[in-house]
Backbone as JSON Lines, residues from 0, in Angstrom:
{"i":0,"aa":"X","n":[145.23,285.7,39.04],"ca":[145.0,284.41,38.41],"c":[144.81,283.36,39.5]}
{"i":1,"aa":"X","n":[143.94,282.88,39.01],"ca":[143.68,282.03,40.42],"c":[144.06,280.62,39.35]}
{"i":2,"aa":"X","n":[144.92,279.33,40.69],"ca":[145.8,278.39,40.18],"c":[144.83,277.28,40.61]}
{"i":3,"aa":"X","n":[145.2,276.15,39.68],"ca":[144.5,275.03,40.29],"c":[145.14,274.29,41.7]}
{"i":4,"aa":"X","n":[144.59,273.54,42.78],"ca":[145.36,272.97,43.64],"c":[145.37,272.02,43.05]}
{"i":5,"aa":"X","n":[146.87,271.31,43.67],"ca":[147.81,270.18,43.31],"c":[146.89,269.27,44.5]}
{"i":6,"aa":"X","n":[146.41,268.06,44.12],"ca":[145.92,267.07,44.81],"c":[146.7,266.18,46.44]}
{"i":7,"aa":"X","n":[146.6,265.23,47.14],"ca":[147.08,264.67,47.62],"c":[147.66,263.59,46.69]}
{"i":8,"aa":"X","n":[148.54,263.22,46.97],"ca":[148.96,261.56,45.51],"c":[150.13,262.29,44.64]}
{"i":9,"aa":"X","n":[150.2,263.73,44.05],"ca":[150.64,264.19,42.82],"c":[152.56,264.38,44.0]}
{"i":10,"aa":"X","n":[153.13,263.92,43.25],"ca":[154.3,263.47,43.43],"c":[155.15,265.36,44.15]}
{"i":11,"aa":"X","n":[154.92,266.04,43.26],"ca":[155.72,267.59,43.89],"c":[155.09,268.03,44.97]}
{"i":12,"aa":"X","n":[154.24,267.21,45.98],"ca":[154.0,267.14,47.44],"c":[154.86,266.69,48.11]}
{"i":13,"aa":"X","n":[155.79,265.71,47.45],"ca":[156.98,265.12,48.21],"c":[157.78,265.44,48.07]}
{"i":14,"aa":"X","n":[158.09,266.46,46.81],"ca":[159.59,266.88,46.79],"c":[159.77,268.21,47.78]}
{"i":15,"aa":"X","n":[161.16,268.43,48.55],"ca":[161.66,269.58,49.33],"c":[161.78,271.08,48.06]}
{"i":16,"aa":"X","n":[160.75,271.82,48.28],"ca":[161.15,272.85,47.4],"c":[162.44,273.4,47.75]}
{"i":17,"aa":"X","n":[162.85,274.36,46.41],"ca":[163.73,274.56,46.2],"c":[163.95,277.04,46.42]}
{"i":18,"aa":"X","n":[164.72,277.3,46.77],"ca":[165.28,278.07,47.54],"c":[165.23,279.12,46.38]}
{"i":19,"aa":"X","n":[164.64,280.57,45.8],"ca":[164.74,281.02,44.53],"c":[166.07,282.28,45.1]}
{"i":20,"aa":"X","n":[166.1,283.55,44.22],"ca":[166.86,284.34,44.23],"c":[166.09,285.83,44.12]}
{"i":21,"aa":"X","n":[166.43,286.96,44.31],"ca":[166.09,287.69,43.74],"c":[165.21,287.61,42.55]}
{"i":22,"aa":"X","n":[166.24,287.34,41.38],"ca":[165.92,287.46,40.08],"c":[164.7,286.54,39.4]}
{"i":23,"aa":"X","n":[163.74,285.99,40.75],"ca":[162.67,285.13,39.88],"c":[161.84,286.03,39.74]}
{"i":24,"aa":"X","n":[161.07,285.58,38.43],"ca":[160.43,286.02,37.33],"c":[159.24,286.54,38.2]}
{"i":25,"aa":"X","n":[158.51,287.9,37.93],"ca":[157.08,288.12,38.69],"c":[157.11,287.58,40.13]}
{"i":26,"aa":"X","n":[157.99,287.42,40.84],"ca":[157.47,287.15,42.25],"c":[156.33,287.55,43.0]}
{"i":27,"aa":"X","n":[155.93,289.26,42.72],"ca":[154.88,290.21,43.34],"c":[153.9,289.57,42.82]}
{"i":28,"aa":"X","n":[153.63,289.17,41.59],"ca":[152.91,288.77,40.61],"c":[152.09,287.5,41.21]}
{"i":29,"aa":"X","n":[153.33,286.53,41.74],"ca":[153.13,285.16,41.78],"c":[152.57,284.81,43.63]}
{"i":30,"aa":"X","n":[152.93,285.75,44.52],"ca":[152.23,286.29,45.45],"c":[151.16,286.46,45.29]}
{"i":31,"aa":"X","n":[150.51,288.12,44.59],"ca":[148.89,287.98,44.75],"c":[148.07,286.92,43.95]}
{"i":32,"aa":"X","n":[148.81,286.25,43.2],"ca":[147.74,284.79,42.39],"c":[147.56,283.87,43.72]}
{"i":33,"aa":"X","n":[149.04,283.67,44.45],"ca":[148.95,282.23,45.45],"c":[147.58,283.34,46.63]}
{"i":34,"aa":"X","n":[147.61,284.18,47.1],"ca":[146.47,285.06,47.94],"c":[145.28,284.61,47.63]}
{"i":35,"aa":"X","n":[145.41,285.26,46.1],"ca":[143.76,285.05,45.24],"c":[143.61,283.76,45.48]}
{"i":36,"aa":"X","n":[144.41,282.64,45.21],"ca":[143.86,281.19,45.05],"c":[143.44,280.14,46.35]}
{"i":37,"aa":"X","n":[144.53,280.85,47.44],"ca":[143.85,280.7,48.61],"c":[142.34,281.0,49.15]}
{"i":38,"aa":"X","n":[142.39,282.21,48.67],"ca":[140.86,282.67,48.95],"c":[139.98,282.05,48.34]}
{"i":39,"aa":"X","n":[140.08,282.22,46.94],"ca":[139.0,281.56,46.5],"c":[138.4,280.01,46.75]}
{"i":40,"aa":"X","n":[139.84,279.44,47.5],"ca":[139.67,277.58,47.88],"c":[139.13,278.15,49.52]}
{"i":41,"aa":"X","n":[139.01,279.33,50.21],"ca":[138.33,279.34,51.24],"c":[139.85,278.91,52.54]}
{"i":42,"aa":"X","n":[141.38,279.13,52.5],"ca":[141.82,278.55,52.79],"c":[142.31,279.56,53.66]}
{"i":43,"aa":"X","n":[143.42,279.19,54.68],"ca":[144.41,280.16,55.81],"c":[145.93,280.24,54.88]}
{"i":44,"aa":"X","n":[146.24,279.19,54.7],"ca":[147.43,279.21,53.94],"c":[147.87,278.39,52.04]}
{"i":45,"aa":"X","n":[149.02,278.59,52.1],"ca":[149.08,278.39,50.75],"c":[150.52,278.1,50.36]}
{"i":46,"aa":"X","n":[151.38,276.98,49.77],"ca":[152.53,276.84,49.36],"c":[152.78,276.53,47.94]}
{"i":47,"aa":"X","n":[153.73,276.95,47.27],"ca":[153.83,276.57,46.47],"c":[153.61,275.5,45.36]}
{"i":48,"aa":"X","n":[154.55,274.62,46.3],"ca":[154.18,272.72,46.03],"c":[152.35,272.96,45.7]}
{"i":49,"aa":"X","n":[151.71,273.18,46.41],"ca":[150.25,272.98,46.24],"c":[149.66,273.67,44.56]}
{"i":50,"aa":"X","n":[150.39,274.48,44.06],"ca":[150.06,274.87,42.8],"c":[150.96,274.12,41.39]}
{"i":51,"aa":"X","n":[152.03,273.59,42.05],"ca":[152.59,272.93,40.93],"c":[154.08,273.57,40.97]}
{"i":52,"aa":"X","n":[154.4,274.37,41.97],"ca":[155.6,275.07,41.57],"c":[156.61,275.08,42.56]}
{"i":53,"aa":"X","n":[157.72,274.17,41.97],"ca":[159.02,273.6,43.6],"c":[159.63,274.5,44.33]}
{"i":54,"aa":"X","n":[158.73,275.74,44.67],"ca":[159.85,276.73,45.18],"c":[159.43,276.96,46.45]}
{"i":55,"aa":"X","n":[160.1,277.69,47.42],"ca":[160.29,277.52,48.78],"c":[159.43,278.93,48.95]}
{"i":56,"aa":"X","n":[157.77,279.21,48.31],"ca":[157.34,280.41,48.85],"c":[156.19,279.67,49.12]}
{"i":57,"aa":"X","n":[155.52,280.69,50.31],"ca":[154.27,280.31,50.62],"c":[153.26,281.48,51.49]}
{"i":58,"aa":"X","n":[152.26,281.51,51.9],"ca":[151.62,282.64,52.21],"c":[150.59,282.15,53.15]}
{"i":59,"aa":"X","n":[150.06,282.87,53.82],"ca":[149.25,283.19,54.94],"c":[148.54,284.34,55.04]}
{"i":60,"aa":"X","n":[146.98,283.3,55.43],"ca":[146.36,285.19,56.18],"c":[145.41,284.44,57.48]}
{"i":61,"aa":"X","n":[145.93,284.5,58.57],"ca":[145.21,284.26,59.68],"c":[143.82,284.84,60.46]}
{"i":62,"aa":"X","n":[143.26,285.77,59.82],"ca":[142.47,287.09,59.86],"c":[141.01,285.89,60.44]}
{"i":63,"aa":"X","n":[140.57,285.66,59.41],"ca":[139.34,284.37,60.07],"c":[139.62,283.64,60.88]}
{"i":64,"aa":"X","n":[140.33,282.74,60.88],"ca":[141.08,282.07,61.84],"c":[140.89,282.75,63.64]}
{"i":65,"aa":"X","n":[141.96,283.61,63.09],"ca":[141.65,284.1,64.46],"c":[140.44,284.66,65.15]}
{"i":66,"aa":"X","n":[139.16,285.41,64.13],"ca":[138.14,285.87,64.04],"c":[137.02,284.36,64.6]}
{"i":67,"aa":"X","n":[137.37,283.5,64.77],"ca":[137.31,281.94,64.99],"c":[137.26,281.91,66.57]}
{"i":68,"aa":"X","n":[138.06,282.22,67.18],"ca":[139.1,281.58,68.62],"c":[138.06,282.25,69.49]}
{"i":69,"aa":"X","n":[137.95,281.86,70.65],"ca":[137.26,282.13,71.74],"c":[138.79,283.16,72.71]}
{"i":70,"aa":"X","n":[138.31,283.82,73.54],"ca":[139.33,284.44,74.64],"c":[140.1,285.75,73.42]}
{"i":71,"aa":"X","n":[141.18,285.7,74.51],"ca":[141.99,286.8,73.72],"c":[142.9,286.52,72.76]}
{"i":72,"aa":"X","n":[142.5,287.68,71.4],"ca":[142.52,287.35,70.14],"c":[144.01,287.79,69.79]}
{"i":73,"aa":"X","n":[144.68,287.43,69.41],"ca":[146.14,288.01,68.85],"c":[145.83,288.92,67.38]}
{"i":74,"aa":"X","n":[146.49,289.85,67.29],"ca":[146.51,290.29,65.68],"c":[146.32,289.5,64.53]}
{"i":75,"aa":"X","n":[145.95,289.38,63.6],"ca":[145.69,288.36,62.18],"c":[146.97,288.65,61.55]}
{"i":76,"aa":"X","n":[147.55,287.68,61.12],"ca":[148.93,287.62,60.18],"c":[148.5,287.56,59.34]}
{"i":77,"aa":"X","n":[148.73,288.19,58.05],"ca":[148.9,287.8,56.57],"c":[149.84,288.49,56.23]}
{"i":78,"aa":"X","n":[150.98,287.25,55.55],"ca":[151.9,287.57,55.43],"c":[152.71,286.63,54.04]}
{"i":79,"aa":"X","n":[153.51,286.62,53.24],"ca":[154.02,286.01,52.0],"c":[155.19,285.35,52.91]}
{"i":80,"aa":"X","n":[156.29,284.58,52.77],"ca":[157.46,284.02,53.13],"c":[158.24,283.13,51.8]}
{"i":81,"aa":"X","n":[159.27,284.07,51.74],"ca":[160.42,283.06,50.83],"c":[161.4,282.62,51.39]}
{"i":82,"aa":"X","n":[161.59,281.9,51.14],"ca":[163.17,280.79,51.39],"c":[163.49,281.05,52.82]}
{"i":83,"aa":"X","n":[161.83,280.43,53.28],"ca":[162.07,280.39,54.86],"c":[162.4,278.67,55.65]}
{"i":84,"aa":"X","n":[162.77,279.21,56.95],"ca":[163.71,278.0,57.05],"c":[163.12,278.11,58.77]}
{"i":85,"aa":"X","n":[162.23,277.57,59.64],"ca":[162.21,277.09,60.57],"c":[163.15,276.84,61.46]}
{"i":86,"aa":"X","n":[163.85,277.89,62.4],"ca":[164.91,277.55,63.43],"c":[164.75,276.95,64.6]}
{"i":87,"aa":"X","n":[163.77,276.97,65.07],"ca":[163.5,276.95,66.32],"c":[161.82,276.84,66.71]}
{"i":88,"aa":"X","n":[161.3,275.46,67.42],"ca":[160.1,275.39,67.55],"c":[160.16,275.5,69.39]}
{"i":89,"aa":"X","n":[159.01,275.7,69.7],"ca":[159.58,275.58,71.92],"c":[157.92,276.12,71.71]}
{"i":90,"aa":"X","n":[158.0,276.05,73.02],"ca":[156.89,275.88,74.13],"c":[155.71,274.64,74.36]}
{"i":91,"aa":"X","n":[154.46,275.09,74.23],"ca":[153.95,273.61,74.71],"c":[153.43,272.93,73.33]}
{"i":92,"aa":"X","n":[153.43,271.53,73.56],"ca":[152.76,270.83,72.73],"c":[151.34,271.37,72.35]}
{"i":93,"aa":"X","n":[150.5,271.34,71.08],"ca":[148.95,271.62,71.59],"c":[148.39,271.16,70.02]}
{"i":94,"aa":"X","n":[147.35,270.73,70.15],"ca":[146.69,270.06,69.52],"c":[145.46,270.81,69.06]}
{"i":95,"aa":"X","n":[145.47,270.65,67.22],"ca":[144.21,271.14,66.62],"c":[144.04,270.23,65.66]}
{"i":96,"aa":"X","n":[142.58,270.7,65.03],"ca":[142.27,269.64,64.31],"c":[142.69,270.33,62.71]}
{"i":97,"aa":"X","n":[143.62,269.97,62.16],"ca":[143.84,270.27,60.65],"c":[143.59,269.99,59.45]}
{"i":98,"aa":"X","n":[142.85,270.47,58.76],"ca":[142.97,270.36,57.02],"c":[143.8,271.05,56.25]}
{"i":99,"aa":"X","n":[143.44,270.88,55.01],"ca":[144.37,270.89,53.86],"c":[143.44,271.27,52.84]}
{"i":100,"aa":"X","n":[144.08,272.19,51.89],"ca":[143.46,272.12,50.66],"c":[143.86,271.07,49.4]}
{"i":101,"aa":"X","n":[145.1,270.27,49.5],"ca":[145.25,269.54,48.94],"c":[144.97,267.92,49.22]}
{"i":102,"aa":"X","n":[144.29,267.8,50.36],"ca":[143.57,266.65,50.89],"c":[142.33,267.3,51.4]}
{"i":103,"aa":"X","n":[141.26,267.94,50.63],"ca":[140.33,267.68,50.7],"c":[139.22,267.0,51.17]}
{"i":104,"aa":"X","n":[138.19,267.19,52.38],"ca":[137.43,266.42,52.99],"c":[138.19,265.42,54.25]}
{"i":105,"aa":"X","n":[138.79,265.72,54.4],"ca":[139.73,265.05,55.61],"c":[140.54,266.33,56.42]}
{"i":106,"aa":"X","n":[140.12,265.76,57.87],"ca":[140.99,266.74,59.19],"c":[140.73,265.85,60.17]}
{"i":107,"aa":"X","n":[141.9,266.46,60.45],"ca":[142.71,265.43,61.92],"c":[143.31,266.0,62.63]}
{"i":108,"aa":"X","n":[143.46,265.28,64.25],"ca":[143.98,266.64,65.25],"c":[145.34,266.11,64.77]}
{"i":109,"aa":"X","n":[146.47,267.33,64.92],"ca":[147.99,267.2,64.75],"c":[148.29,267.88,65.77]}
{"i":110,"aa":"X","n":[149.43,267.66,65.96],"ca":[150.32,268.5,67.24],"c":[151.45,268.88,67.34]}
{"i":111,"aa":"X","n":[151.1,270.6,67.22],"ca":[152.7,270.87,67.35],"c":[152.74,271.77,68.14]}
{"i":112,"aa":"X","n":[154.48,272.31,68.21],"ca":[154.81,273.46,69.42],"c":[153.93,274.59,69.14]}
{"i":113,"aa":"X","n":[153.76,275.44,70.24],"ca":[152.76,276.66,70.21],"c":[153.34,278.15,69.25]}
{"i":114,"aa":"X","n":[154.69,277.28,69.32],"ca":[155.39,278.72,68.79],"c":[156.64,278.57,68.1]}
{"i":115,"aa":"X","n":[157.41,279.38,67.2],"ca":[158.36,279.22,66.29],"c":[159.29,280.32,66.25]}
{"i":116,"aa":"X","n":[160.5,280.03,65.73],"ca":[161.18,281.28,64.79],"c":[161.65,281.02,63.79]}
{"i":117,"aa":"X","n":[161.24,281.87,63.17],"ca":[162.06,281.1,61.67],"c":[162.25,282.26,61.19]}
{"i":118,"aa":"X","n":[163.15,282.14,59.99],"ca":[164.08,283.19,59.25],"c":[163.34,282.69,57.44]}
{"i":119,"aa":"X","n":[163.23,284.23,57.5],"ca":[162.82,284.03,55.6],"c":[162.76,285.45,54.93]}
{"i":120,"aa":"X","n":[162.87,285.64,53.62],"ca":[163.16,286.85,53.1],"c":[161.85,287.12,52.76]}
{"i":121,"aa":"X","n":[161.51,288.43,52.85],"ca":[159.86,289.44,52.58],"c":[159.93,289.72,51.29]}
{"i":122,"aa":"X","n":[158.62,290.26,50.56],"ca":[158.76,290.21,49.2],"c":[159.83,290.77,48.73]}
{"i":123,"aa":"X","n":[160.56,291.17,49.32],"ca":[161.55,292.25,48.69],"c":[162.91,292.11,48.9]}
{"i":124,"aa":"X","n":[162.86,290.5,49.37],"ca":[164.38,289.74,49.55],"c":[165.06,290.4,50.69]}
{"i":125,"aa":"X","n":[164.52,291.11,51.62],"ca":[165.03,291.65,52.66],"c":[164.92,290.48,53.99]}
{"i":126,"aa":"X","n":[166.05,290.04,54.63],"ca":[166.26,288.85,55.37],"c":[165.5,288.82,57.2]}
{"i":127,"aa":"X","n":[164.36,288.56,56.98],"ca":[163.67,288.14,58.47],"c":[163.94,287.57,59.35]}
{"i":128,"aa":"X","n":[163.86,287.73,60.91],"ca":[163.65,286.76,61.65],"c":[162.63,286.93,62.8]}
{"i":129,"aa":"X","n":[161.74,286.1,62.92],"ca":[160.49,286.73,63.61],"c":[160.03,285.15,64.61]}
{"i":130,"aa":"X","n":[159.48,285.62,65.7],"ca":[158.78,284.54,66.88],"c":[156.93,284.5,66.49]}
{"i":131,"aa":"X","n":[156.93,283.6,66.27],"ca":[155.47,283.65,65.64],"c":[154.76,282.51,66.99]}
{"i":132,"aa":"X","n":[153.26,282.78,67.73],"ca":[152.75,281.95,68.59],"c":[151.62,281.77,68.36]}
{"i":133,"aa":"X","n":[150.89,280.75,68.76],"ca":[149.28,280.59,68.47],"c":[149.22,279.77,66.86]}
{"i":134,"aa":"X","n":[147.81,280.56,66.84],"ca":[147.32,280.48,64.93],"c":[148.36,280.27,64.09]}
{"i":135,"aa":"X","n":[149.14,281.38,63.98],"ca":[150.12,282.15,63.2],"c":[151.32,280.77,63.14]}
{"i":136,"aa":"X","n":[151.58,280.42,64.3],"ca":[152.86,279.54,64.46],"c":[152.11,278.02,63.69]}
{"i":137,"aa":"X","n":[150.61,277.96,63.8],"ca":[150.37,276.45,63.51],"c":[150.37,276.47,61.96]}
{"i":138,"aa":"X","n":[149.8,277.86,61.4],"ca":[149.59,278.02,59.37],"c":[151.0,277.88,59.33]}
{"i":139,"aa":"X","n":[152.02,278.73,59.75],"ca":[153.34,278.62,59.05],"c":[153.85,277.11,59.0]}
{"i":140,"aa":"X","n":[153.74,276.42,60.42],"ca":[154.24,275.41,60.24],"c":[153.71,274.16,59.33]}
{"i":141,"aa":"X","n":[152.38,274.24,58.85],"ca":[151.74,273.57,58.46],"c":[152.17,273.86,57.07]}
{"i":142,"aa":"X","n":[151.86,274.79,56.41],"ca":[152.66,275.72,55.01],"c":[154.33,275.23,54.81]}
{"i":143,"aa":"X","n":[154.83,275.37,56.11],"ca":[156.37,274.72,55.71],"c":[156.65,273.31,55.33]}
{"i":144,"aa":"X","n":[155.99,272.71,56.24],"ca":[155.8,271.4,55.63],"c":[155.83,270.74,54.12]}
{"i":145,"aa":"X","n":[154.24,271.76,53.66],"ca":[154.71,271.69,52.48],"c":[156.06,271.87,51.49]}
{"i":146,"aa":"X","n":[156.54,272.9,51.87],"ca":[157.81,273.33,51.4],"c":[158.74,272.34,51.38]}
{"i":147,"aa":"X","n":[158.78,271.24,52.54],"ca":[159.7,270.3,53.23],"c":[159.27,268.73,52.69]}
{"i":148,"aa":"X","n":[158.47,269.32,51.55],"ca":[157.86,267.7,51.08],"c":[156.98,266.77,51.67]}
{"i":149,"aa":"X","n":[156.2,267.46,52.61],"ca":[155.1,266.71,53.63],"c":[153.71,267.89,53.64]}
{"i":150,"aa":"X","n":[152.53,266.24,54.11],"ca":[151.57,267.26,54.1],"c":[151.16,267.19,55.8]}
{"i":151,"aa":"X","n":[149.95,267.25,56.0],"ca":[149.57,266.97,58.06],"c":[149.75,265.53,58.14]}
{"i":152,"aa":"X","n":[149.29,264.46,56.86],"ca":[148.5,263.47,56.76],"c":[150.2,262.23,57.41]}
{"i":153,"aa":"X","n":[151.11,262.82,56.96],"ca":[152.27,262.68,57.85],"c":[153.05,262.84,59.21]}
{"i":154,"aa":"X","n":[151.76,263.64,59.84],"ca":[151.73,263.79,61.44],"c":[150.95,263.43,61.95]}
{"i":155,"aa":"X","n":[149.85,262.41,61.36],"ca":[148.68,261.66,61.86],"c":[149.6,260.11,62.12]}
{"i":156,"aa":"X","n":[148.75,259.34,63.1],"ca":[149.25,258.02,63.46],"c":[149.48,257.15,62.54]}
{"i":157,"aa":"X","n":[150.03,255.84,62.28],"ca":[149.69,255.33,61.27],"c":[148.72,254.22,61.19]}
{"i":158,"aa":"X","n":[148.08,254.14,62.47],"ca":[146.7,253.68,62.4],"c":[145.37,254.59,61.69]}
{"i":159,"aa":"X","n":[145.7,256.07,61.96],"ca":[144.63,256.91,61.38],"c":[144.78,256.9,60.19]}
{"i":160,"aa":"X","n":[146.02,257.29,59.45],"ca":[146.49,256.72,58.18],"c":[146.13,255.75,57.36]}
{"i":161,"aa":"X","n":[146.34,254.04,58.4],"ca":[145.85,253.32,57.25],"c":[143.89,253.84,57.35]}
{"i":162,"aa":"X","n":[143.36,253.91,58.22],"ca":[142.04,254.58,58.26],"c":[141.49,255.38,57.04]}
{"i":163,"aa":"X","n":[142.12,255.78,57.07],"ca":[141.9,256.71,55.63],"c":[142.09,256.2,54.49]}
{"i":164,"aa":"X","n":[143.11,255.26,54.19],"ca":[143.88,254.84,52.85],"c":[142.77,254.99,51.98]}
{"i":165,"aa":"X","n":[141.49,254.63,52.25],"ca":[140.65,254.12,51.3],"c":[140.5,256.35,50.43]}
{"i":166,"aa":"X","n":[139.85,256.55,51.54],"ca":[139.9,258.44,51.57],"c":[140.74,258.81,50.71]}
{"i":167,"aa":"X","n":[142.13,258.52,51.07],"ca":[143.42,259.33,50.48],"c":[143.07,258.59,48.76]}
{"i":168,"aa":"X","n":[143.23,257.76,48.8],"ca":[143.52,257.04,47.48],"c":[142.33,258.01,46.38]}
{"i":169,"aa":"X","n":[141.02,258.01,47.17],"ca":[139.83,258.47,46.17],"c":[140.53,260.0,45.92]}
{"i":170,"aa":"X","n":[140.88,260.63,46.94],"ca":[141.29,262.31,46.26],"c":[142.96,262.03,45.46]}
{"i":171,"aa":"X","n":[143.55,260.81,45.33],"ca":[145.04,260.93,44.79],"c":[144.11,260.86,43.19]}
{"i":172,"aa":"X","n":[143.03,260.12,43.2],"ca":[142.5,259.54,41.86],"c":[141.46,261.01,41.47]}
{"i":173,"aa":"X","n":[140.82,261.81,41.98],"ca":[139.96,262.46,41.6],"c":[138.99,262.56,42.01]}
{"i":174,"aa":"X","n":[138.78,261.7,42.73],"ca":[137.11,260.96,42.99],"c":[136.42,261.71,44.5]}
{"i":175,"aa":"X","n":[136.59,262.94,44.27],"ca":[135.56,264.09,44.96],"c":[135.24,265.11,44.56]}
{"i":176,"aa":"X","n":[134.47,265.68,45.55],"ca":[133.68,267.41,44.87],"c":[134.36,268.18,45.82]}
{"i":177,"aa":"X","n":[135.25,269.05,45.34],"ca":[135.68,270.43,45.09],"c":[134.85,271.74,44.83]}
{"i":178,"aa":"X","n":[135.1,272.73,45.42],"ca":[134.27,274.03,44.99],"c":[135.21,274.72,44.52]}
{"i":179,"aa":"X","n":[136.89,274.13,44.06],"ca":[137.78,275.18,43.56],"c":[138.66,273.99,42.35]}
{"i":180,"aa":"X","n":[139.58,274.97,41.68],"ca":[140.14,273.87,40.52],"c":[141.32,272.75,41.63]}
{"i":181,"aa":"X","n":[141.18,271.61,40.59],"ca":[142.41,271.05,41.69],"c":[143.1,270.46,40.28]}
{"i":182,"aa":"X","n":[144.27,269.79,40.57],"ca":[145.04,268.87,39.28],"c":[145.73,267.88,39.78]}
């Protein structure tokens, strides 16, 4: 099932999702829809918040991305993450230029550490902890965000910010073309 994306403006972008259990309903289920819906919006990653739903899962597939990069290529991640939690960011600062599927028509360079660890349970509630660098470290962190009630457009200046206001406001209202559902 492919989901509509949740806009920039729509309020459960700001809220901190929330942490599930085992016992949520179709998880496997609710995995390959967030995959499918990524794909079909043409995207690297995918959080919850962005479909309408406050929970702390989100997904990745770095495969293009990296298929992208000049020099030497790291493995492609695609990978699901629940009730993951960012421990530890280190090494160098580095700068790319980022979009969003829920801000649409807008990218901006952001900057973060090259690399991460974070802890989160695999589809199968079994408890992770993994060093992620490159690509891989910039989707997760960008994906967590979401999770954390923020989108990039919150790691841009707030001169680029007000720059945009006019931008942001037209996609909080509707007022662009999409090639996928949004709400």
């Amino acid at each position: 099932m492919i989901y509509p994306i949740v806009l920039f403006g729509n309020q459960i972008l700001r809220k901190e999702a929330s942490d599930i259990d085992a016992g949520y309903p179709n998880l496997q289920e609710l995995i390959a829809d967030m995959f499918e819906t990524m794909y079909h919006a043409r995207g690297c990653g995918l959080a919850a918040p962005q479909i309408g739903l406050p929970i702390n899962v989100f997904v990745i597939d770095t495969t293009e991305m990296e298929e992208e990069t000049e020099g030497e290529k790291p493995a492609p991640v695609k990978m699901a993450f629940v009730n993951a939690e960012i421990i530890d960011r280190f090494g160098e600062n580095a700068v790319f230029c980022e979009g969003c599927l829920s801000v649409p028509g807008i990218s901006e360079n952001v900057v973060r550490k090259e690399s991460i660890t974070i802890e989160y349970d695999d589809e199968n509630f079994q408890r992770q902890r993994r060093n992620f660098s490159g690509m891989a470290a910039r989707v997760i962190q960008h994906e967590y965000d979401h999770i954390m009630g923020k989108t990039f457009i919150d790691r841009i200046s707030p001169l680029k910010r007000t720059l945009l206001k006019g931008k942001l406001n037209d996609i909080s209202r509707g007022k662009m073309q999409v090639k996928y559902k949004t709400k």
